[in-house]
C-alpha positions as CSV (number, residue, x, y, z in Angstrom):
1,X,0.0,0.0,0.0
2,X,2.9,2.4,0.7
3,X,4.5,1.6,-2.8
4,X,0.7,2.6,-4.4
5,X,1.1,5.7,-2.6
6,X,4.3,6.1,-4.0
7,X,3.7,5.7,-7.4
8,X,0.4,7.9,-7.5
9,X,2.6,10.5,-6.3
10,X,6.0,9.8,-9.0
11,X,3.6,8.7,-11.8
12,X,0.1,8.4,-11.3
13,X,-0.9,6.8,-14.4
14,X,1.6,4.1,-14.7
15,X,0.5,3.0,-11.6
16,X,-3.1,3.3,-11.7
17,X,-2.4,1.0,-15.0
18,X,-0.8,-1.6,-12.9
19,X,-3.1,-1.5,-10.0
20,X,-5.5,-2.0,-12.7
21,X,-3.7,-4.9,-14.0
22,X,-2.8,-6.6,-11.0
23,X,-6.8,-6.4,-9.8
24,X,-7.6,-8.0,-13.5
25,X,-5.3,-10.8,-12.2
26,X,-6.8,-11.5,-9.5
27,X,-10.3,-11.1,-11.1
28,X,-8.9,-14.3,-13.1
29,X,-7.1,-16.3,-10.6
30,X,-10.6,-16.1,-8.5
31,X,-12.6,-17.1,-11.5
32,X,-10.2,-20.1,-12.5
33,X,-10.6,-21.3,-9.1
34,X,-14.0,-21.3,-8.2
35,X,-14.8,-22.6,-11.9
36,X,-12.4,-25.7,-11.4
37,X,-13.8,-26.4,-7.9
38,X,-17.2,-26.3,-8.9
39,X,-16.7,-28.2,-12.0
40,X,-15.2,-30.9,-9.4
41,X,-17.8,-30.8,-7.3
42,X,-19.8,-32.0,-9.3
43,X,-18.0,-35.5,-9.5
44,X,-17.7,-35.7,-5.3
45,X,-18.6,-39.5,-3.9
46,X,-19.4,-38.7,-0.4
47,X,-18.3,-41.2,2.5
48,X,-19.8,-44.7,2.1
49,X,-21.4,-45.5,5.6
50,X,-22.6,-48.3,7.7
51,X,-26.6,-48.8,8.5
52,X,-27.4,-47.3,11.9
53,X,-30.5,-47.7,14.4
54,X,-31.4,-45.9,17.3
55,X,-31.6,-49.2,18.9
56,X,-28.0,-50.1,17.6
57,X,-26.1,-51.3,20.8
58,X,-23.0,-49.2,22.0
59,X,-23.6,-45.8,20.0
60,X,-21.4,-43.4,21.4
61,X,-22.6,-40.2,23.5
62,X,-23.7,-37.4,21.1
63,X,-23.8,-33.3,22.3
64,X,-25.9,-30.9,20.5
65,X,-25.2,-27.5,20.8
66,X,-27.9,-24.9,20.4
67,X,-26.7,-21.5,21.3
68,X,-29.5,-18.9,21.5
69,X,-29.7,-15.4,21.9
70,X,-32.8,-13.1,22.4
71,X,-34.7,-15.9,20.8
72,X,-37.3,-16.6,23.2
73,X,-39.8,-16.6,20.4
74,X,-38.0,-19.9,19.2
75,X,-37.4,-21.8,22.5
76,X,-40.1,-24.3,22.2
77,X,-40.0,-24.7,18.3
78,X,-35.8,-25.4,18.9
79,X,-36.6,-28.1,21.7
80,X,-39.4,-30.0,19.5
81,X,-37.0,-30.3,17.0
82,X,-34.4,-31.5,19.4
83,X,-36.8,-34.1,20.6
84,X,-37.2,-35.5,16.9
85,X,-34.1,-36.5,16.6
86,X,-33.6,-40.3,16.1
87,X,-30.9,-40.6,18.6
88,X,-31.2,-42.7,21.8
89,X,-31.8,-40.2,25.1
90,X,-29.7,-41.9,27.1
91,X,-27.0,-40.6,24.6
92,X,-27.7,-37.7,24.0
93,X,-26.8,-34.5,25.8
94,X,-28.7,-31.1,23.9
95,X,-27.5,-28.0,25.7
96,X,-29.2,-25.0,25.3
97,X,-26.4,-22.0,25.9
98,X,-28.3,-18.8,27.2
99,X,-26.6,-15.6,28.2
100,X,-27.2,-14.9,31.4
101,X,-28.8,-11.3,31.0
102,X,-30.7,-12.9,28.4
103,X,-34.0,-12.7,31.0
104,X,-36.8,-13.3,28.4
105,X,-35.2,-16.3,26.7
106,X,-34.5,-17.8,30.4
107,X,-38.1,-17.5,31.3
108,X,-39.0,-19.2,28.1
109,X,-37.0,-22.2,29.1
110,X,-38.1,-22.1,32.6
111,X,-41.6,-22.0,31.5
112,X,-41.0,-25.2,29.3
113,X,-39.9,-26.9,32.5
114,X,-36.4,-27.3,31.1
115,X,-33.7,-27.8,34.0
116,X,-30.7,-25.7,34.7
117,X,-27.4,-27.1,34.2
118,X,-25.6,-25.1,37.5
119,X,-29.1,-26.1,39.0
120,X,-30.3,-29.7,38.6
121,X,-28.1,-31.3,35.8
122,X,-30.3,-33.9,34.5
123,X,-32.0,-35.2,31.5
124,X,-31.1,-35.0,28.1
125,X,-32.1,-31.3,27.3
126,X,-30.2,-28.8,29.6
127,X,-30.1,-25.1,30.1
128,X,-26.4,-23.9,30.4
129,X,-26.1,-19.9,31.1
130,X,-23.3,-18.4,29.9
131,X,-21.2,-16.2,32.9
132,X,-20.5,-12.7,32.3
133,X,-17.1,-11.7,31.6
134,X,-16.9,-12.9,27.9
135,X,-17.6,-11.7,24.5
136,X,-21.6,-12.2,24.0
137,X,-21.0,-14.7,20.7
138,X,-21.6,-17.4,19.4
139,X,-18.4,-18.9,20.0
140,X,-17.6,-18.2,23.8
141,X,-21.0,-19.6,24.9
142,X,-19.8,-22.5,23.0
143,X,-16.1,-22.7,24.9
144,X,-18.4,-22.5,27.8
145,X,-20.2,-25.8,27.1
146,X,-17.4,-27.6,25.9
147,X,-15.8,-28.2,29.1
148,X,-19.9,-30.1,29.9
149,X,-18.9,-32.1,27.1
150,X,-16.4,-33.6,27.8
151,X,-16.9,-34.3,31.3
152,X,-20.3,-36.2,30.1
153,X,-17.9,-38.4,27.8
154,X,-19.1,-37.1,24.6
155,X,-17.8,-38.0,21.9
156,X,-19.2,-36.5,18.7
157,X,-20.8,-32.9,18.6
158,X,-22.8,-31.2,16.6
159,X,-24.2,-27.4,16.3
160,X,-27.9,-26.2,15.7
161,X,-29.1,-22.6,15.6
162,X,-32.4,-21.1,16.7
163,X,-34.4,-21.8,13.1
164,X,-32.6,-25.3,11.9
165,X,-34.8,-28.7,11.0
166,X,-32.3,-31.3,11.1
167,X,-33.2,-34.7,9.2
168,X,-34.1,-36.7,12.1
169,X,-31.9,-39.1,11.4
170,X,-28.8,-36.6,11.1
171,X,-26.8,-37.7,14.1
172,X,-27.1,-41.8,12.8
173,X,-26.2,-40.5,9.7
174,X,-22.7,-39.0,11.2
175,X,-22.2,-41.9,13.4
176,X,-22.7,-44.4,10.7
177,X,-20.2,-42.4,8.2
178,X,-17.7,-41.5,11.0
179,X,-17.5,-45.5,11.9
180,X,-16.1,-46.4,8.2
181,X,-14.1,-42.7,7.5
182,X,-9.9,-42.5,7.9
183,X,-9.1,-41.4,11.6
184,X,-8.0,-38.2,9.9
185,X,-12.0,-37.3,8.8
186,X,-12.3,-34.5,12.0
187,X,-15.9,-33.2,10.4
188,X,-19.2,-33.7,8.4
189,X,-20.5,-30.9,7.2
190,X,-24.5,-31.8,6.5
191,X,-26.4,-29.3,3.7
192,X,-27.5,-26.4,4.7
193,X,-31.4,-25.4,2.9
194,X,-34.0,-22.9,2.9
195,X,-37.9,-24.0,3.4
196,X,-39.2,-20.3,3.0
197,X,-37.1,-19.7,-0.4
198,X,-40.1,-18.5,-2.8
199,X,-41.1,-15.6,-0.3
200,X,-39.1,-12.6,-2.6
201,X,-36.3,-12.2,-4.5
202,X,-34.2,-12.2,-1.5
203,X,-35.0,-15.2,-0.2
204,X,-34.7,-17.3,-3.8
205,X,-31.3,-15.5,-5.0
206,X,-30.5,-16.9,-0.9
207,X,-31.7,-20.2,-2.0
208,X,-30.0,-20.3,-5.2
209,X,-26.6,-19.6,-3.2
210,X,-26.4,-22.2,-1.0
211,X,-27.7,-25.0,-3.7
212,X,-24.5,-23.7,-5.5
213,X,-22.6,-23.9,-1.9
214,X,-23.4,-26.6,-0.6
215,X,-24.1,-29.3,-3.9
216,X,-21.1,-27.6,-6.1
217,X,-18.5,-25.7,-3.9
218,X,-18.4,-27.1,-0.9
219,X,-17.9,-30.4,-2.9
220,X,-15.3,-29.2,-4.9
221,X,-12.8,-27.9,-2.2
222,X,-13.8,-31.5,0.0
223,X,-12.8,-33.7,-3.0
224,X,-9.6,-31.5,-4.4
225,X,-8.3,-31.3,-0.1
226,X,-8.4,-27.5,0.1
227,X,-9.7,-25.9,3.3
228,X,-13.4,-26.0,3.5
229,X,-15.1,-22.9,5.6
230,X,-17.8,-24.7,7.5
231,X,-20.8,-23.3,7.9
232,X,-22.1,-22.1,11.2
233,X,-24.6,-25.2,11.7
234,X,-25.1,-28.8,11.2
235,X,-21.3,-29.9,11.2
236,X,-20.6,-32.8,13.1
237,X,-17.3,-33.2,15.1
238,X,-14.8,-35.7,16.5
239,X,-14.8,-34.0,19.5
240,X,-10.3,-35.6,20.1
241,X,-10.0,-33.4,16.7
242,X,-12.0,-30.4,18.2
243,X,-9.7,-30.9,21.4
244,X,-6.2,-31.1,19.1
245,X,-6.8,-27.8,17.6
246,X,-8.0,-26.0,20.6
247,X,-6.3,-22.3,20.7
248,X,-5.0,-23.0,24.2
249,X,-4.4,-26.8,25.1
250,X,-7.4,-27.9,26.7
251,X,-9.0,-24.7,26.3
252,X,-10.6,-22.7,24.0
253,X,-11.6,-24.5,20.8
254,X,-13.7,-21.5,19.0
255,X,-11.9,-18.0,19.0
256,X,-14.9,-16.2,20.8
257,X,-13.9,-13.0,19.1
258,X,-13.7,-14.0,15.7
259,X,-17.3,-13.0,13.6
260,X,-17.3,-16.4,11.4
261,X,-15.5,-19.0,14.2
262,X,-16.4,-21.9,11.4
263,X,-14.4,-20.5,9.0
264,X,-11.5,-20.1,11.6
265,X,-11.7,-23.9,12.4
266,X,-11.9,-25.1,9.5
267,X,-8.8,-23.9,8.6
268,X,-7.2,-24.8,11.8
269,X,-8.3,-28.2,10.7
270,X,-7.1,-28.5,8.1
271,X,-3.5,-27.0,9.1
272,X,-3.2,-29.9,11.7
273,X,-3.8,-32.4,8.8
274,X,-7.2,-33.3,9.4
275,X,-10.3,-33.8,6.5
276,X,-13.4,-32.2,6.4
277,X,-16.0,-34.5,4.3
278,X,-19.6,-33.4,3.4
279,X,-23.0,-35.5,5.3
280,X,-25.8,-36.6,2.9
281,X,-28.3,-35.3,5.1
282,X,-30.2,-31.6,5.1
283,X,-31.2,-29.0,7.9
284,X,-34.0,-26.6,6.8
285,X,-33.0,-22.8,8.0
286,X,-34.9,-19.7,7.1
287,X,-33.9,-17.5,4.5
288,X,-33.8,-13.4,5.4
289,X,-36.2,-12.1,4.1
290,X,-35.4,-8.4,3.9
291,X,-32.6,-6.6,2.7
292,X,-31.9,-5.2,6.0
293,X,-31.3,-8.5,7.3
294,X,-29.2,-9.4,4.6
295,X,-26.8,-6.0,5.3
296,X,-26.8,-7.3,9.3
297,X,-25.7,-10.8,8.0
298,X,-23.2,-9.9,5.4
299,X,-21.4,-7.7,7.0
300,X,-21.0,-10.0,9.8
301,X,-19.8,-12.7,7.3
302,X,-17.5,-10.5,5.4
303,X,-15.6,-9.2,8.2
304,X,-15.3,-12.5,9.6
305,X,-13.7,-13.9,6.7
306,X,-11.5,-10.7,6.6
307,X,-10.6,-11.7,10.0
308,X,-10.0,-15.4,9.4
309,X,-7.5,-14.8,6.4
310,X,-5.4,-11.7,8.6
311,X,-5.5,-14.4,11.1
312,X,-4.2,-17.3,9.3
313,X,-1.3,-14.9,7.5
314,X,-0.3,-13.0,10.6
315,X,2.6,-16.0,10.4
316,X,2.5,-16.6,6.6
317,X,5.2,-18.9,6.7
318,X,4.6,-21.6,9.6
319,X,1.0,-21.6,8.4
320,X,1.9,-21.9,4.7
321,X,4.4,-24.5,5.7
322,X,1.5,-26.7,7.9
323,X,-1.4,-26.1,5.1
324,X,0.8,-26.7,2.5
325,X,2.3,-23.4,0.3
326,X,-0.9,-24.7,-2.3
327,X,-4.0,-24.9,-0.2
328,X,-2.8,-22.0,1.7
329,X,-2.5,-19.5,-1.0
330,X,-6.4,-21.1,-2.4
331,X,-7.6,-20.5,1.1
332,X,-6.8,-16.5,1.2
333,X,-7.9,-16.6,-2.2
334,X,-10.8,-17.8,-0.8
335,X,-11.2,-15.7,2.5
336,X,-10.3,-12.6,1.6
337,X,-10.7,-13.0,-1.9
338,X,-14.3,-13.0,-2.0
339,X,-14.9,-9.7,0.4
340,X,-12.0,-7.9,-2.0
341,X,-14.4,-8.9,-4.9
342,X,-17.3,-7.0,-3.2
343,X,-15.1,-4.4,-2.6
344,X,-13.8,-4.5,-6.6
345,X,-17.0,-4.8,-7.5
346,X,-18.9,-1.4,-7.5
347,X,-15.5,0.0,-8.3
348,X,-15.4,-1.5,-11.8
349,X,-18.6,-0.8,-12.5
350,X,-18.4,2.5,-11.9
351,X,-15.8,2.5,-14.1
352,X,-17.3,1.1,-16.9
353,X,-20.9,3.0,-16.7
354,X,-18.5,6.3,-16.6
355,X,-16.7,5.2,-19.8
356,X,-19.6,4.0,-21.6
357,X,-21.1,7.8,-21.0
358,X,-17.9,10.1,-21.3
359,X,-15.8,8.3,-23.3
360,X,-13.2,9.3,-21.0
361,X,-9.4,8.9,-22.4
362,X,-8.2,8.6,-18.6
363,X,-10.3,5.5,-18.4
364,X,-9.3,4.7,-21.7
365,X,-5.4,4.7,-20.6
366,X,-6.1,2.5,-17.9
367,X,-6.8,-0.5,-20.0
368,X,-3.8,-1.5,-22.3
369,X,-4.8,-4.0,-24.5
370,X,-2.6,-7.3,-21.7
371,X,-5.4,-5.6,-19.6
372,X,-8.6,-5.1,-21.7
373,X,-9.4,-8.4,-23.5
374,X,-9.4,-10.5,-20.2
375,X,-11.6,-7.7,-18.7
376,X,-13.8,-7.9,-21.4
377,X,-13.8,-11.7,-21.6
378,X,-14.5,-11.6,-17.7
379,X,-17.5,-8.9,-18.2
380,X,-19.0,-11.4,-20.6
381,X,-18.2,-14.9,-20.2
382,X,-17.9,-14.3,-16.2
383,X,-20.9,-13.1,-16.1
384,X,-22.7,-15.2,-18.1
385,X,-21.2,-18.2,-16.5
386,X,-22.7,-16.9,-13.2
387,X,-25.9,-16.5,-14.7
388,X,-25.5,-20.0,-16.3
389,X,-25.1,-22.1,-13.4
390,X,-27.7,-19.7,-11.3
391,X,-30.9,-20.6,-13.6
392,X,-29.4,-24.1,-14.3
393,X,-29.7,-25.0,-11.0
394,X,-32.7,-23.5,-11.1
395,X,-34.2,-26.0,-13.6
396,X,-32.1,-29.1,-11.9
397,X,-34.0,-28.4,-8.4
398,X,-37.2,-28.0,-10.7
399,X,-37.0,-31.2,-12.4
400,X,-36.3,-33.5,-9.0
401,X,-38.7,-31.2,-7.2
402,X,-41.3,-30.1,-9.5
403,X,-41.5,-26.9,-7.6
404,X,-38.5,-24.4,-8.3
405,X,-39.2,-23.7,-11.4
406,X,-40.7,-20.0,-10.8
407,X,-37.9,-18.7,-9.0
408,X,-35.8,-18.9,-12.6
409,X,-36.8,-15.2,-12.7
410,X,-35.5,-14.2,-9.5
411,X,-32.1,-14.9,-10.8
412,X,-32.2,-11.7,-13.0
413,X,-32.0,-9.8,-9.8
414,X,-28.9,-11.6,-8.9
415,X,-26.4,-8.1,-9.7
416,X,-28.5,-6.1,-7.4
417,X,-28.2,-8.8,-4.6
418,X,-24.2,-8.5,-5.0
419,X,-23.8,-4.5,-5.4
420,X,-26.4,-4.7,-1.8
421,X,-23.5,-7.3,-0.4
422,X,-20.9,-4.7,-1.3
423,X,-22.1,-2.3,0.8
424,X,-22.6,-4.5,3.7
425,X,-19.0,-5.2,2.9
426,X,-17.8,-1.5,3.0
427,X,-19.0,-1.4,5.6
428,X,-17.8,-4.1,7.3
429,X,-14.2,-3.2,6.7
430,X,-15.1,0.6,8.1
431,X,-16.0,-1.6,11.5
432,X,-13.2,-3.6,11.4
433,X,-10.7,-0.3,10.8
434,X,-12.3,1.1,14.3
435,X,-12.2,-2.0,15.9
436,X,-16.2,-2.3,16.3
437,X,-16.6,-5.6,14.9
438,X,-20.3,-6.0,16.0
439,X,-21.9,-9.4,16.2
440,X,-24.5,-8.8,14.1
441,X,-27.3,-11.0,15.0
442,X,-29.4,-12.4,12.5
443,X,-33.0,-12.6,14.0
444,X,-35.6,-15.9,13.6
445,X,-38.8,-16.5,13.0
446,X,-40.1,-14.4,10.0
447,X,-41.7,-17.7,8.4
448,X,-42.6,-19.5,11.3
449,X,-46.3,-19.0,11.3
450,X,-47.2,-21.9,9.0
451,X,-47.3,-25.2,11.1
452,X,-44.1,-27.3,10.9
453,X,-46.4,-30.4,9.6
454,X,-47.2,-28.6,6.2
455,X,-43.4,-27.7,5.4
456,X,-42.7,-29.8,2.8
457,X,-40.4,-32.2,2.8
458,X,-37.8,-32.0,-0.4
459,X,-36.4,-34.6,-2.2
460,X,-32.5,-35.0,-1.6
461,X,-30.2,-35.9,-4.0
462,X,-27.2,-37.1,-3.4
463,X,-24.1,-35.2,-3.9
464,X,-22.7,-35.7,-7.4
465,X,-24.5,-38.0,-9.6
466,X,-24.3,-41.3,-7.2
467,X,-26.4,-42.2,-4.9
468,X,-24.8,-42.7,-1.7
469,X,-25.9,-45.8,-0.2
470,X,-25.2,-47.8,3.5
471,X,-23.8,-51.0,3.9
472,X,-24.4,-53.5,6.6
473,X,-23.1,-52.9,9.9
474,X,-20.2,-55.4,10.4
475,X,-20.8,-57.7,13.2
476,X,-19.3,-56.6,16.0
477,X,-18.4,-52.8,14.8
478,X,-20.5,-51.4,17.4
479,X,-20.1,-53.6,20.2
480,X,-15.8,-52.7,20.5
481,X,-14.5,-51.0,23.2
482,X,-14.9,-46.9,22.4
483,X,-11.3,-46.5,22.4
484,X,-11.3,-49.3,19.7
485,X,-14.8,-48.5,17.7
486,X,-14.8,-44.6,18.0
């Protein structure tokens, strides 16, 4: 940055010219990636795994955490779907984390008869609230309940917000996969979907994002070994891997004061040497359905990736040297590559509109001819492409669910959803700059009012084009000793 300063001082246009160039290059680099790890997400073979029952002998001990915040409106939906899980009781330890000035979302589980873990620890459902002193995120309340874990003798976790409707055979799922998968296999990450995602434009170009996310990208990185960013929910744990990477040893395994803590440890995952493989199973979330709450959101995500990549190269070396020089630089490419895009974004346009209107010879300059064919080619084959896997997945949900079809012309709005996101992202950097870094909550319960009984329940296909089948359970798998089986 001091060098650009430089130059716009000895010669302003020669360096405008390069900084043009060098953001063309990274324009390409960006597109080349995310193009070949789509392309190979679409070939991923998920994890084969064995058939699991709830009354399958020896399953191990299971947590669910379901941190909640100002959510007293939620309380009783969250626990119902806790109880539908097909998971026996007597392994299963759901902890509901509640900050303790959170007063009207404690007397919504004290009204539902739930008991207090400080106050009588028992049953399978428990209230855990979180001490003062803290950060009030996501992540500390979960450091908090990690040390309940482990002294019930848990030995898989899982995380569920406020709004999420696991399949209720999730956790079997994740035991059954994590019995046949390489000791090095430290997470599942299950599909994250939206129930509510014909409401508006926002909600389908929302829809249409984490179809592409979680059937293509995801996918992609899994099956090429790059670091996968988990997503905040439904990823299931080793909980000796979650203990290996802790920040301190035996301490903190989230960094409470980082905004996207997934993305964090995912990458310290997969610095240690550990795998991160995608669940054939789906939890239904709920969209946002405004563009406020999609402002709140993204700016929480962007500066959270922003604060994941300057984390991960405060020591470029060491942590190149433990990713791997490769998978590290596709991680930052990754990290804070896609909130530099937002930023670029507007930028260019701008640029362009201007141009297009004044002719302008300053602009003009700008783009030597190394520098204005692969713009052009990434103004209209870029965007194109985009628009091309956007309304052909589109028509793929349509034709296995017979009910997506309409929101094809939702993704026409698709530029004005991004140019929104790059002002949540200004913004988030202006935050991060003054060290605000606000938690930006994003509320629950805008599409709740229908009953839970008439959401329908999609067809799943399997990731890539096989269908990912179970195999018996060998005799005996089950019944080894846990330091054998698990």
């Amino acid at each position: 940055m001091g060098g650009v300063v430089v130059g716009l001082v000895v010669q302003p246009r020669v360096t405008l010219t390069v900084v043009v160039g060098l953001c063309m290059f990274f324009y390409v680099l960006t597109a080349l990636l995310k193009l070949g790890v789509t392309l190979a997400g679409r070939k991923y073979r998920p994890l084969r795994r064995i058939s699991v029952g709830p009354d399958t002998p020896n399953l191990p001990r299971y947590a669910v955490l379901l941190p909640v915040h100002k959510e007293a409106n939620m309380l009783g939906r969250l626990v119902s779907r806790v109880e539908g899980l097909d998971y026996p009781r007597s392994q299963l330890l759901a902890l509901l984390l509640i900050e303790q000035d959170d007063e009207e979302t404690l007397a919504a589980a004290r009204a539902l008869g739930l008991p207090f873990e400080d106050e009588t620890p028992r049953g399978h459902v428990r209230v855990v609230v979180i001490p003062p002193g803290g950060p009030k995120t996501k992540p500390n309340a979960m450091n908090v309940a990690m040390d309940i874990v482990v002294r019930e003798g848990c030995e898989f976790l899982t995380i569920y917000d406020a709004e999420d409707r696991p399949d209720p055979d999730q956790l079997l799922k994740s035991v059954g996969t994590f019995a046949l998968a390489p000791a090095e296999v430290a997470c599942l990450q299950a599909e994250l979907a939206f129930w509510n995602d014909d409401t508006n434009w926002v909600t389908a170009l929302y829809w249409i994002g984490y179809k592409i996310h979680f059937l293509r990208f995801l996918p992609g990185l899994a099956r090429l070994g790059l670091p996968v960013p988990l997503g905040g929910t439904s990823n299931h744990f080793r909980i000796s891997a979650l203990r290996d990477v802790a920040l301190i040893p035996g301490g903190e395994v989230w960094d409470p004061h980082n905004l996207t803590e997934d993305a964090d440890l995912g990458a310290r995952l997969s610095a240690a040497g550990y795998r991160i493989e995608l669940l054939n199973s789906v939890t239904m979330e709920e969209a946002p359905v405004s563009s406020r709450v999609v402002d709140k959101q993204q700016r929480r995500w962007k500066a959270g990736y922003l604060q994941t990549g300057l984390v991960h190269t405060r020591r470029p070396i060491a942590t190149a040297r433990r990713m791997g020089v490769g998978r590290w630089f596709c991680f930052n490419l990754l990290v804070i590559g896609t909130p530099t895009s937002f930023l670029l974004n507007p930028v260019f346009l701008a640029v362009t509109c201007v141009y297009l209107l004044t002719r302008a010879q300053l602009i003009h300059a700008l783009f030597p001819a190394a520098v204005y064919y692969p713009s052009v080619a990434l103004l209209v084959l870029g965007n194109f492409g985009l628009l091309y896997e956007l309304v052909l997945t589109c028509l793929e949900e349509a034709d296995r669910t017979r009910g997506r079809f309409g929101l094809v012309q939702y993704m026409l709005f698709a530029q004005l959803m991004w140019l929104w996101m790059s002002r949540s992202t200004y913004i988030a950097v202006f935050e991060l700059l003054i060290g605000k870094r606000g938690w930006h909550k994003t509320p629950h319960g805008h599409a709740e009012d229908d009953e839970e009984a008439d959401v329908p329940n999609v067809p799943h296909r399997a990731y890539g084009s096989t269908f990912v089948g179970e195999v018996p359970t060998p005799p005996g798998l089950l019944g080894l000793s846990e330091e054998r089986a698990w």
